[in-house]
N, CA, C and O of each residue as an XYZ file, in Angstrom:
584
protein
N     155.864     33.348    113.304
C     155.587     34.769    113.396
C     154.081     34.978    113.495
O     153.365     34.366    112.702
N     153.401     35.996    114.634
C     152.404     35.767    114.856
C     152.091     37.514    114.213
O     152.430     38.566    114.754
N     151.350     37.325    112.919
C     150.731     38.923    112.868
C     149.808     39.892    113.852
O     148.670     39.534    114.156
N     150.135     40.621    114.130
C     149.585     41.374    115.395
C     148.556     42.094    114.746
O     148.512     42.539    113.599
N     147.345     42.153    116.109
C     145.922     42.074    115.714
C     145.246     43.934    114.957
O     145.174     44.878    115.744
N     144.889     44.110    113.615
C     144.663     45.508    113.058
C     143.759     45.469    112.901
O     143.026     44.532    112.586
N     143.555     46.641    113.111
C     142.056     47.155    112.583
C     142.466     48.164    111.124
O     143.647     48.486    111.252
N     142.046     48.586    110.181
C     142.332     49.260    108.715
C     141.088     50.540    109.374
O     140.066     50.398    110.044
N     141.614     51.477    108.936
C     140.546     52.515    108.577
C     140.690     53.102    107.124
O     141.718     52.828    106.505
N     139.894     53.754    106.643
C     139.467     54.801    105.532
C     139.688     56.001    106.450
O     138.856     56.201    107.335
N     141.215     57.189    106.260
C     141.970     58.140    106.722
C     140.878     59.304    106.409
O     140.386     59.407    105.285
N     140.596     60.018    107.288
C     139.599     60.997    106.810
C     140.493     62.395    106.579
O     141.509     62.415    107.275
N     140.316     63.435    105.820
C     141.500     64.596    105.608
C     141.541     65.432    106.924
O     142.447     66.200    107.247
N     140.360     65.141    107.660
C     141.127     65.561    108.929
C     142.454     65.090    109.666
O     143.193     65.770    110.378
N     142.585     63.511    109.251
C     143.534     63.398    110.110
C     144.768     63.425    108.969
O     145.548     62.513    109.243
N     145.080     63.963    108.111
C     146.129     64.105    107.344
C     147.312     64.351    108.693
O     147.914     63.700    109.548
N     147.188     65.440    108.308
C     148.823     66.044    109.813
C     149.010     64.988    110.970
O     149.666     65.346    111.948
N     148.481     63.710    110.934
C     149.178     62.082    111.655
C     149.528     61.651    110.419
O     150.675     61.210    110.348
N     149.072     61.646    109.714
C     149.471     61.124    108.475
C     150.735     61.245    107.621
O     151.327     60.399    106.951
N     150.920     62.242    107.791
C     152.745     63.645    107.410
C     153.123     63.325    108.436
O     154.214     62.803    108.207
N     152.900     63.283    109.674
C     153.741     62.914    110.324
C     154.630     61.326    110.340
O     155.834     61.192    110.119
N     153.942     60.564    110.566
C     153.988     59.263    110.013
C     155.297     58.689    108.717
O     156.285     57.963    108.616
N     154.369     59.687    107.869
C     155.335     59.398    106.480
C     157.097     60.063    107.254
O     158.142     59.415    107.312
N     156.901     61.267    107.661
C     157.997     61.650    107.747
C     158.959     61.348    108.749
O     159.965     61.991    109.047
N     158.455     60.117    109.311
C     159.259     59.030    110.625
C     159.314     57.873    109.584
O     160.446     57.466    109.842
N     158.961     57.236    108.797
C     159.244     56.030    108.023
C     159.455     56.204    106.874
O     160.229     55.420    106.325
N     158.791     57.388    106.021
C     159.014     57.167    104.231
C     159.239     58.991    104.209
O     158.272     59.742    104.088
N     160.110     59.297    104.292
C     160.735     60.873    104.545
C     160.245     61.376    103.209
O     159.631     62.434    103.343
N     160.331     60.909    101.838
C     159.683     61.337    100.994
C     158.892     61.410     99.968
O     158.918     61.926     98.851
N     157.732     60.378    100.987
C     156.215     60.644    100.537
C     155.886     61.888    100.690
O     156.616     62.675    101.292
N     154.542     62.281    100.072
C     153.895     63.386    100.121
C     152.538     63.225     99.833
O     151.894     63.437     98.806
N     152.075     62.601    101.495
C     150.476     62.617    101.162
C     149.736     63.646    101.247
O     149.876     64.534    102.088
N     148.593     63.591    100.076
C     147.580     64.729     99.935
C     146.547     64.850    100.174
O     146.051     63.734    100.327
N     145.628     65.861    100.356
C     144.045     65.497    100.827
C     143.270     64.797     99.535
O     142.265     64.132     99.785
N     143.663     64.918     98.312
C     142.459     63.902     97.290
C     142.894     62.640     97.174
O     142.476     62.233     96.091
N     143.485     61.842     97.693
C     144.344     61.079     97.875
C     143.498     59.929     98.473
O     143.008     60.421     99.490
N     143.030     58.510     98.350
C     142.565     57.536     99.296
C     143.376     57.233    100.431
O     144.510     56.877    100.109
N     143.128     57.266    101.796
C     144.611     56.784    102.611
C     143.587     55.665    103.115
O     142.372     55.645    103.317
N     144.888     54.519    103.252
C     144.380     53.447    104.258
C     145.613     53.212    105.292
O     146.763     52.816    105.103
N     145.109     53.502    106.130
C     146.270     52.705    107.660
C     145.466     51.279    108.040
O     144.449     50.685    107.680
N     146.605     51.101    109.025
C     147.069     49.719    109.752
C     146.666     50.285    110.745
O     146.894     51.490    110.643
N     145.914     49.890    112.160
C     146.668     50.425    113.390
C     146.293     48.713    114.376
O     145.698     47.653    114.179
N     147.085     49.374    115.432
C     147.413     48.413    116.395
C     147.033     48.703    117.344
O     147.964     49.478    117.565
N     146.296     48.812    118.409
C     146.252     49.382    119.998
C     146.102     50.907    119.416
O     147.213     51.428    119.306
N     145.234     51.595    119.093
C     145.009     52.735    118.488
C     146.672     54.050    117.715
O     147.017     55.199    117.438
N     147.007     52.796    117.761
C     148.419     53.477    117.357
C     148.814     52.995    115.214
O     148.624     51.928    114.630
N     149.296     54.137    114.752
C     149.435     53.848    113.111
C     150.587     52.714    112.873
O     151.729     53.017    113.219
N     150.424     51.818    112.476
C     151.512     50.512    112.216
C     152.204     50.680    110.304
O     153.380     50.651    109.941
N     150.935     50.848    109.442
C     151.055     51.100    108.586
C     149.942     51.792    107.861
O     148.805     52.041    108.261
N     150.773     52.170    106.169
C     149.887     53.314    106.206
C     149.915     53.134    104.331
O     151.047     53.175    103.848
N     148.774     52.950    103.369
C     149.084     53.086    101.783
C     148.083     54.306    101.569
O     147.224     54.775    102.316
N     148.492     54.655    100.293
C     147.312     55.808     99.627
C     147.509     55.129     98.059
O     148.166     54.175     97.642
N     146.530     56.194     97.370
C     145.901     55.757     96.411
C     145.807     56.890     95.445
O     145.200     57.875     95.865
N     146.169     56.933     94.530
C     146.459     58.297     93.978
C     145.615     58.681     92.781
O     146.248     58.327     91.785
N     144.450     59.255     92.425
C     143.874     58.733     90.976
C     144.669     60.008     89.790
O     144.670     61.238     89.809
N     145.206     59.120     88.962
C     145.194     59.666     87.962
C     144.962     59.201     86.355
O     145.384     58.181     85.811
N     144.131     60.316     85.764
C     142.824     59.985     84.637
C     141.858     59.095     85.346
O     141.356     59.202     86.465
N     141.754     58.402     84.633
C     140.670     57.397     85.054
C     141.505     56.222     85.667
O     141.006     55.101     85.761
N     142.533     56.438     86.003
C     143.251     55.061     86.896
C     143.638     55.462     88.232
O     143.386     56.628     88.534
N     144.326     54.558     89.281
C     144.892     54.749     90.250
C     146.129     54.258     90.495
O     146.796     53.543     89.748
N     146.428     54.691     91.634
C     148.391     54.517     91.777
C     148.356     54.370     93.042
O     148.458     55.181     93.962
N     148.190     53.163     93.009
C     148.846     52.757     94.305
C     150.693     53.141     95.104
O     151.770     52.630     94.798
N     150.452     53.967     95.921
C     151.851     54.876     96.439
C     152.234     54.801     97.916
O     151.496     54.090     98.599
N     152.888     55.188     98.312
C     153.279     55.348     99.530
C     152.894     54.431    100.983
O     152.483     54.854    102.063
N     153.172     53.147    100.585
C     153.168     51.512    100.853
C     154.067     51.971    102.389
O     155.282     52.097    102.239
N     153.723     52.119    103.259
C     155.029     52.198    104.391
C     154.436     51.582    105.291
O     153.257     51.249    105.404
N     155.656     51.392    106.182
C     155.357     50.231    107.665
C     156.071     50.711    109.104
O     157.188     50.214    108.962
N     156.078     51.030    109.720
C     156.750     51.609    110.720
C     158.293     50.608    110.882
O     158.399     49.382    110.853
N     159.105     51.405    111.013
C     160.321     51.110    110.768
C     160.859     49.815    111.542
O     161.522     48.951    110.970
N     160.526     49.764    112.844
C     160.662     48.480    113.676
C     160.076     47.046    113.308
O     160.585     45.931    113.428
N     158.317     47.612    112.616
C     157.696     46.669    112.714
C     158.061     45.894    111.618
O     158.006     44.684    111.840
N     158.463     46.265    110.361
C     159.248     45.731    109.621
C     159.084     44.128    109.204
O     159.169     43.551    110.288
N     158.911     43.231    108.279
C     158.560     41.999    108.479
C     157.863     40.824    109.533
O     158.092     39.630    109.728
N     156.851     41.858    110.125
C     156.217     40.895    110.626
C     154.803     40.671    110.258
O     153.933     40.283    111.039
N     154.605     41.017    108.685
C     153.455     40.793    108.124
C     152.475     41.449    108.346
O     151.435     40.866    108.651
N     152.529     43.114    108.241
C     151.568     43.951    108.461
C     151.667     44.899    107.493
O     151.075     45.971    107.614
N     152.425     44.609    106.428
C     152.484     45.299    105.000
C     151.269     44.243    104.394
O     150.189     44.795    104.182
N     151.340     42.995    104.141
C     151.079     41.881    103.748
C     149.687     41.954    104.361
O     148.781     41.536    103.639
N     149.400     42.355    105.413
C     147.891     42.709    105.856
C     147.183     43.668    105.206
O     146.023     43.577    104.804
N     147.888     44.546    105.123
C     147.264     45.655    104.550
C     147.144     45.510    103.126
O     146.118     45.963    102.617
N     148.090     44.905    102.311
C     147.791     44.724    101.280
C     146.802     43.958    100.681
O     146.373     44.015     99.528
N     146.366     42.933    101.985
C     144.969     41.832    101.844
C     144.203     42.822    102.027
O     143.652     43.266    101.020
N     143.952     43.410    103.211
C     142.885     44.426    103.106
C     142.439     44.861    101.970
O     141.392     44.527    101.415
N     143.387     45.762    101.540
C     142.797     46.566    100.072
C     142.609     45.683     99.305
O     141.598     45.950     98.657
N     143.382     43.995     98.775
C     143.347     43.329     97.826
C     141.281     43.225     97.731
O     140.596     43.527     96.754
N     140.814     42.735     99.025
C     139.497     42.279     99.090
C     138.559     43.678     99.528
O     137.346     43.520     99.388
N     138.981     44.937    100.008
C     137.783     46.279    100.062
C     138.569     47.240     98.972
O     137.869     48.252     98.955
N     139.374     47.389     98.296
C     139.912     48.580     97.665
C     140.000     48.162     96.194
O     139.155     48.266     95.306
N     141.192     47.681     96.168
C     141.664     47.118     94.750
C     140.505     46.914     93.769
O     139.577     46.178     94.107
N     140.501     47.488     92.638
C     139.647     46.961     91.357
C     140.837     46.412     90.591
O     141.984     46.165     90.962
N     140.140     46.274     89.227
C     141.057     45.425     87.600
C     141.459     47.071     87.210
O     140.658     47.987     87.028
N     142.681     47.117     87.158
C     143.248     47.815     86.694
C     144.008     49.379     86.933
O     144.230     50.336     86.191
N     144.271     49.076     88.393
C     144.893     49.447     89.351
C     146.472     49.282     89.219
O     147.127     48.307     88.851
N     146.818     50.370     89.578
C     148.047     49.830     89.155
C     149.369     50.755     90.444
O     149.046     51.788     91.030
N     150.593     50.168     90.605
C     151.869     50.355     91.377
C     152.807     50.564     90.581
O     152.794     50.271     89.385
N     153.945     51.236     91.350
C     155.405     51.299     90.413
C     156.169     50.781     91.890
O     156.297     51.325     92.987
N     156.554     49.601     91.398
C     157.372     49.002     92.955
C     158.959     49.048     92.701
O     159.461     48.947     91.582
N     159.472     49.167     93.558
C     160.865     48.567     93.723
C     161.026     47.290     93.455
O     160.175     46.414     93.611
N     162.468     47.117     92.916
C     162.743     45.848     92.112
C     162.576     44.855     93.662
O     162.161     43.701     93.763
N     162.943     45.556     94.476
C     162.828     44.268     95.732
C     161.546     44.019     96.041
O     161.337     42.886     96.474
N     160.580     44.775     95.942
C     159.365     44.082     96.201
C     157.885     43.982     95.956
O     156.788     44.095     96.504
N     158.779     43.570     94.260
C     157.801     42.691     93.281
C     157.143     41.382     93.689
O     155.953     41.164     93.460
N     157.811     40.660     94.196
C     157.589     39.514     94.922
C     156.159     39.612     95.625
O     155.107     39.041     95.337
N     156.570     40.841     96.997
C     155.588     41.081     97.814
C     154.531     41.752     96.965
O     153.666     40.892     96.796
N     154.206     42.771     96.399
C     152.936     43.275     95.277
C     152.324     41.990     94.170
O     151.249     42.034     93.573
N     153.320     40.904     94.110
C     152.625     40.101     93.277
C     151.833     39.002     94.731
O     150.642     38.691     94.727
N     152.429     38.751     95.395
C     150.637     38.499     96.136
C     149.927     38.942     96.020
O     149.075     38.466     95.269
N     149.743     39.953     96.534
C     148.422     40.862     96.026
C     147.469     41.069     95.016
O     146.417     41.699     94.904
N     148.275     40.226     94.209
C     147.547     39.947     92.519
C     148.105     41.109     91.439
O     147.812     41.359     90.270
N     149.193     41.785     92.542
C     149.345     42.473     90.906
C     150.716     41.845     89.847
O     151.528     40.997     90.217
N     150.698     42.430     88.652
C     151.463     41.943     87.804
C     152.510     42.929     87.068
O     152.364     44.147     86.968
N     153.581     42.179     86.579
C     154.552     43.164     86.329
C     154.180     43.589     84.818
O     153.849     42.698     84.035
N     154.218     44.661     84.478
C     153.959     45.154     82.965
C     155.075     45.697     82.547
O     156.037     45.952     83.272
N     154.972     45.972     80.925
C     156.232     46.554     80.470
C     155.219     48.075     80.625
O     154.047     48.360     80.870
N     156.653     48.860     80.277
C     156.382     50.564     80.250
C     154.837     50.828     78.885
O     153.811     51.506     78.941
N     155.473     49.810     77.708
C     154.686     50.434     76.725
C     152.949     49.807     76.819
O     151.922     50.045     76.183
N     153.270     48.998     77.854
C     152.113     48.290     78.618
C     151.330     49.077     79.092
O     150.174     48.735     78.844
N     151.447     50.513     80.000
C     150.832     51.344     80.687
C     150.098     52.737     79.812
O     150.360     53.580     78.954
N     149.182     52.347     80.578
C     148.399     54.256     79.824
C     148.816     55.065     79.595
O     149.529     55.445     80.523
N     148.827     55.647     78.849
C     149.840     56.985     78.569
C     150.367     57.822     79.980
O     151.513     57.801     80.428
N     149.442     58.404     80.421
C     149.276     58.869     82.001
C     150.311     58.296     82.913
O     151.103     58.908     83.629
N     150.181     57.178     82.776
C     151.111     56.462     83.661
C     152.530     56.424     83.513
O     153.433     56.427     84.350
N     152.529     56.389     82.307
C     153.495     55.847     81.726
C     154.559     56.995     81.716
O     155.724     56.874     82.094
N     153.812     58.437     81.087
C     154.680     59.586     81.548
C     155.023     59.765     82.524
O     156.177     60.192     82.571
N     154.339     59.582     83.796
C     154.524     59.694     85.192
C     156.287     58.546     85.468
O     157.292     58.791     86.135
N     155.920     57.357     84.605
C     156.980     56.335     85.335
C     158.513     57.004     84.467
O     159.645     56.694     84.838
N     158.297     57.737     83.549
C     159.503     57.677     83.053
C     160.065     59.180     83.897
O     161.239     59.466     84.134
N     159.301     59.685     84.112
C     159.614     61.187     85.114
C     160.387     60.259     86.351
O     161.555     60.415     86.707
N     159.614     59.459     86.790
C     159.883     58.769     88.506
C     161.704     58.639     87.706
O     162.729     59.249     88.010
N     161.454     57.582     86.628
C     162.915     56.906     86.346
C     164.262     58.062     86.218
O     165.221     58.116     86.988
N     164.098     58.641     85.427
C     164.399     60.016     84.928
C     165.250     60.620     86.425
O     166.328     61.213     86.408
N     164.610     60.354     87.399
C     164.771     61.137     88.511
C     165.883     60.138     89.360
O     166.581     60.529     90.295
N     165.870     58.794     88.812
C     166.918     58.086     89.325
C     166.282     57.066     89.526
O     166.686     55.986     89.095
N     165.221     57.179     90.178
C     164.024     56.183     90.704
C     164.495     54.503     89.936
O     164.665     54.491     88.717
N     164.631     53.492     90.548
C     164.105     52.009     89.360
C     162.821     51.507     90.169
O     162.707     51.499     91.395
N     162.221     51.241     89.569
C     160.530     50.991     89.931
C     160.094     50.178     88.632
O     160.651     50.347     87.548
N     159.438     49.615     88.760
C     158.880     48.128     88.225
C     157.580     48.652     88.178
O     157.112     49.063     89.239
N     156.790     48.732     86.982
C     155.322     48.966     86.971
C     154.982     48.070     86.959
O     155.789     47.356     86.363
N     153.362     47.025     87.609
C     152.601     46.491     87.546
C     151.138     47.057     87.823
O     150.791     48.196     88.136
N     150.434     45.967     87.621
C     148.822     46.204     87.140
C     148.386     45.173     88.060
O     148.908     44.063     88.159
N     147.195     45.694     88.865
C     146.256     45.114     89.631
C     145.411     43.863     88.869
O     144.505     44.326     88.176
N     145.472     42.757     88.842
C     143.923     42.000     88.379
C     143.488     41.234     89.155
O     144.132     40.322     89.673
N     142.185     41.527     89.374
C     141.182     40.879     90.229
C     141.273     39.405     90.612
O     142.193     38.811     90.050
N     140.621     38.781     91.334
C     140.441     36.971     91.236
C     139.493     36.475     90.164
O     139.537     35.351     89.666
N     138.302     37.798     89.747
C     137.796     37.190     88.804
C     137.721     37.495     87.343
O     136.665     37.500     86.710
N     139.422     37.862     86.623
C     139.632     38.051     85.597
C     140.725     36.558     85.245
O     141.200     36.392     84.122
């Protein structure tokens, strides 16, 4: 499998409305916002994939992880997630993943935590997500040099 060649940008809030659009052809219910970090994928000036970054308190939440529906396993989630691993990601960053892909977020260096593991902040947030039906797996970002 040959990963096809991306360029990453830093999403400026102008281009939000590609951005909603996007989500709402692959992840119907995300809801990206303008305070929000976005990073895309693109390919031939076209969006392949697309994460944001959500801060809340003094942490972040890594959210809305999507890939265009076709492109699907051919390692351009896995790009993007290098991307941010080496320009985005700090220690203590953190995701709420699906049980399926823990696997894939633990490349990335992150790690699975328990609930009583997480900041308060967070932690209310994950039991709302659960609450709602949601199963999501919290983990925590750590660096290469912790």
């Amino acid at each position: 499998m040959q990963i096809p060649i991306l360029h990453f940008e830093h999403v400026e809030t102008l281009k939000l409305p590609l951005i909603k659009r996007f989500y709402k052809q692959h992840y119907p219910s995300a809801k990206p916002k303008s305070d929000e970090l976005i990073i895309a994928a693109y390919e031939n000036h076209h969006i392949k994939a697309v994460v944001r970054f959500r801060s809340i308190a003094d942490y972040r939440l890594l959210t809305g992880m999507a890939v265009v529906s076709d492109e699907r396993s051919k390692g351009i989630g896995q790009a993007l997630l290098l991307y941010c691993k080496k320009n985005i990601l700090k220690h203590n960053d953190y995701c709420f993943a699906y049980p399926h892909l823990t696997s894939f977020y633990t490349l990335g260096n992150f790690y699975t935590q328990r609930p009583d593991q997480l900041p308060a902040e967070l932690r209310t947030l994950l039991k709302r997500y659960q609450a709602s039906g949601k199963s999501l797996i919290p983990m925590m970002y750590k660096d290469d040099l912790c």
